[in-house]
N, C-alpha and C positions, 0 to 999 in steps of 0.2 A: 423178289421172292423166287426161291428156286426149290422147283418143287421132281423128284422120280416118283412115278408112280409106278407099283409093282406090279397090279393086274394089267395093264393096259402095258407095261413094258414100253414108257416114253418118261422125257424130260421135257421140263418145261422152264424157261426162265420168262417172268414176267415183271409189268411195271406197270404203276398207276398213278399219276397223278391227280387226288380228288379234288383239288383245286385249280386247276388249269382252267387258266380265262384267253391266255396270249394265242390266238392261233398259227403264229410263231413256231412255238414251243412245242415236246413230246408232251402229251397228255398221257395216252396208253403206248405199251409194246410188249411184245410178244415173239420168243422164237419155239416150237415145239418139236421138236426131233421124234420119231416112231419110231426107229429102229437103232436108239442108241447104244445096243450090245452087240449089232452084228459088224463084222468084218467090212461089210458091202459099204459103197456109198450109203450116205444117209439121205432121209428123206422126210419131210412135216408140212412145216405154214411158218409163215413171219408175218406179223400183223402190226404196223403202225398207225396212229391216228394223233394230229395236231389240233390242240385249241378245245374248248369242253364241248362234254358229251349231249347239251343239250342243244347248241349249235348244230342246226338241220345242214348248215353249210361245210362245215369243218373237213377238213381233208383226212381221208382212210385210205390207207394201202394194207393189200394182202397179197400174198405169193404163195401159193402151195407147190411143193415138190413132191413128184409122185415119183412112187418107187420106179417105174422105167425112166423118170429121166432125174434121177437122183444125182446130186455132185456137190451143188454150189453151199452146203450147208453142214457145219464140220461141228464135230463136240470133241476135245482134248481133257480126260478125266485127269485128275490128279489129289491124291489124297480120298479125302471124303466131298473134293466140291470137285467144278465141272467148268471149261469155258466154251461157250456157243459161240457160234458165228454162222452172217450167212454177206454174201456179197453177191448179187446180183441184178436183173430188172424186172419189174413189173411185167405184167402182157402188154400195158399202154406202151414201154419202155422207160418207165420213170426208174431211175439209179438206186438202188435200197444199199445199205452198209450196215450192221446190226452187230452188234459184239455183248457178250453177256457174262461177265466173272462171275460165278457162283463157289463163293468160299465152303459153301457147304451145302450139299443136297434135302432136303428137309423126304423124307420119306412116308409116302402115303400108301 
């Protein structure tokens, strides 16, 4: 689902799988862009999480990019949808890669 929101001036692309058992597997993801109209770098959070949500064990990653050190996290508008990406590392330094086609932005 890919969602702009107008008050808050961000895009969001998300995913969820309500059935994920494999902890393998993407269960949730998350890219959220804050400053997707301005010229500047951009800057948000990327949020992975493998195998279901009731698993105390399952693996979570989050990356937030703050506006001073904004870069690694891109949105390419095109038409009425939108493509996210973010390519970077964790603080741990685990490797994240995220891409998100939104053929159409659902407006909030």
């Amino acid at each position: 689902m890919c969602m702009r929101f107008k008050e808050g001036k961000n895009v969001t692309a998300v995913f969820k799988d309500f059935d994920a058992k494999d902890p393998k597997k993407v269960a949730e993801a998350a890219i959220n862009i804050w400053n997707p109209d301005e010229a500047a770098p951009k800057w948000g959070s990327v949020q992975v999480a493998f195998g279901p949500r009731s698993d105390k064990s399952v693996t979570r990653y989050e990356v937030k990019i703050t506006a001073d050190n904004a870069g690694p996290i891109t949105i390419i508008r095109h038409g009425k949808g939108a493509d996210l990406a973010f390519q970077g590392r964790t603080k741990d330094g685990i490797s994240l890669r995220m891409t998100a086609k939104c053929l159409e932005l659902e407006e909030l």
